[in-house]
N, C-alpha and C positions, 0 to 999 in steps of 0.2 A: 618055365615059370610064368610067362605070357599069357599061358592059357589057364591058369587059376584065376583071373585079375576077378572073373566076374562067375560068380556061383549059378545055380540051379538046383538050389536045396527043394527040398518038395514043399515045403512051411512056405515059404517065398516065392508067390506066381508071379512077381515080376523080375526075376534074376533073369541070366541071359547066360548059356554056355558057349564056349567056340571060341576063337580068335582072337585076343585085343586088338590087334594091328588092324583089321578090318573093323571093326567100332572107331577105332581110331579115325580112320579115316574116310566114313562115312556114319556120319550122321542118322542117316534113316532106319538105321539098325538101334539106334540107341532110343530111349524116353529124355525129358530133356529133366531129368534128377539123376543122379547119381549118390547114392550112398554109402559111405565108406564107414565102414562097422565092421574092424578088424574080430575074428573068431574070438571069443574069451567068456565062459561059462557065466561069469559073475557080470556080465555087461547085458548076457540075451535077453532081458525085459525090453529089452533099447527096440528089440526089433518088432516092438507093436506097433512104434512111430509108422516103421514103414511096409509089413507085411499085407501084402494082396492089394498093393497099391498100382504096380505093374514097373517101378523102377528099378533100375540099373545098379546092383548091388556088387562089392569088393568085400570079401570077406576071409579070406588069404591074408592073415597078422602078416606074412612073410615076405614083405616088398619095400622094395625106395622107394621114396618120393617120386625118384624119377621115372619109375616103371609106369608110376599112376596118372603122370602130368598129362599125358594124350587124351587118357578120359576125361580127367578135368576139364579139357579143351574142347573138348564135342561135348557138354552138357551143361544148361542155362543155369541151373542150381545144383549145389553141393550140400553133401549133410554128410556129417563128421561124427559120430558119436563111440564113445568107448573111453578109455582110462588116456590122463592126458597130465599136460603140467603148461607152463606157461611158455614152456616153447613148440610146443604141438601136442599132435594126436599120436599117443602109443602104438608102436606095429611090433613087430619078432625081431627086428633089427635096429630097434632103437624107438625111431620115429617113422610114421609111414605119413606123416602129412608135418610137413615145419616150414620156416622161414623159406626156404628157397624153392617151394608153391606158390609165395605171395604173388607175387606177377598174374599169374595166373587166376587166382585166388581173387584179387583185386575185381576181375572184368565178372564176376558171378555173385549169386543171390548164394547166401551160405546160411547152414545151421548148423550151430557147434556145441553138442552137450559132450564137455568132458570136462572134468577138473581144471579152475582157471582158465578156461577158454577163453573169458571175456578180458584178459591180459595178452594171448593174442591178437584176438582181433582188433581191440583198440589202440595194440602197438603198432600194429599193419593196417590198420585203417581200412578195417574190411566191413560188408555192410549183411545186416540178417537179423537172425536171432539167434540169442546164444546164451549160456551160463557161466555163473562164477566157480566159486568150489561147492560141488554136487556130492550131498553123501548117496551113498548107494552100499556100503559095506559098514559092518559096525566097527570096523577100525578107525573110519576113515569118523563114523561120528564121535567114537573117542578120542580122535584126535585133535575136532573142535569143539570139543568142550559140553557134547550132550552125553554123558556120561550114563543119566537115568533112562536109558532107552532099551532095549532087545531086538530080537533079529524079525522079529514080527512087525514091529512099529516101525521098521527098514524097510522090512516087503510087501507093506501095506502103500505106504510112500513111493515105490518104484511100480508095482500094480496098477497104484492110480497117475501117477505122473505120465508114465510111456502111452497108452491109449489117449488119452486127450491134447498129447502135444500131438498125435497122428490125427487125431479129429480135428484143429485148428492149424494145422501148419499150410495149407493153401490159405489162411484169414487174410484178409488185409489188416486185423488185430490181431496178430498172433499172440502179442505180450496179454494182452487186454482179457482175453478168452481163455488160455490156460490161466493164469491167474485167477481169475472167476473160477473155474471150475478145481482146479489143483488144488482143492482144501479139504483139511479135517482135521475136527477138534480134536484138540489133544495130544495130536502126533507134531513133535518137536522136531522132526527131519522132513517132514513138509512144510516146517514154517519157515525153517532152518533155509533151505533150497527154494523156497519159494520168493525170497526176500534176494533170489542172486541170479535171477531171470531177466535177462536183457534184449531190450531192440534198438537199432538204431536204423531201421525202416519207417 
């Protein structure tokens, strides 16, 4: 199971195959980001953020927490993105990122797009950029309350959002500069999601 921790999908020139235990324990094998973007159709836009950026990618839904804490620990920043709730990040076994990361979580630069993230992070006192509740499925904007929308004014929204949070996420404005750019008339799941984008960098 060790050896799926980290992909070498062809789409993603900076995954890494082979061993975790050696990542783990050496550093100079790893980039100093790590990305945890469990497998799940309805989430791949997520991976404009970080495709051909040359990081250290998790993309195996099917791990504990604690399989992934050694990576966590050899890499300066973390980025969390995929389907989530206010106690973590969604994996195959429940949760593949929750409370008992924080420790570790705490000593690194994080970013966390998933549903209510920003009720983790500010419960755990962790520091980055992050979001609130993110629609991404027209369930999910049915369920708060954008009712007049379709699945184009969804994927126009996730289109434009993932490329320019990958364009600004080294900013020392991360908040500042996707918001600036994260806009478009008329589309109520951009205003929706853009109104629950947070830093506390």
């Amino acid at each position: 199971m060790y050896s799926k921790l980290l992909t070498d999908a062809p789409d993603l020139p900076g995954a890494i195959s082979g061993q975790s235990k050696s990542l783990c324990s050496c550093n100079n094998n790893t980039s100093g980001t790590l990305v945890i973007h469990p497998d799940d159709p309805t989430t791949d836009f997520l991976s404009a953020i970080y495709r051909g950026k040359g990081w250290d990618v998790i993309s195996d839904p099917f791990l504990w927490p604690e399989e992934v804490a050694g990576l966590i620990s050899s890499h300066d920043r973390i980025i969390c993105l995929g389907h989530g709730s206010p106690t973590g990040l969604f994996g195959g076994y429940g949760f593949i990122v929750d409370a008992s990361l924080v420790s570790l979580l705490k000593k690194k630069r994080i970013v966390a797009i998933w549903c209510h993230a920003d009720q983790f992070v500010e419960q755990h006192e962790l520091r980055g950029f992050y979001s609130g509740m993110f629609i991404s499925e027209f369930g999910e904007a049915w369920m708060c309350g954008i009712e007049d929308t379709d699945e184009q004014t969804i994927k126009s929204s996730n289109d434009l959002f993932a490329p320019v949070l990958g364009k600004h996420i080294d900013s020392d404005n991360i908040l500042g500069n996707v918001k600036k750019e994260y806009v478009k008339d008329g589309n109520p799941v951009v205003e929706f999601n853009r109104n629950r984008l947070y830093s506390n960098i």
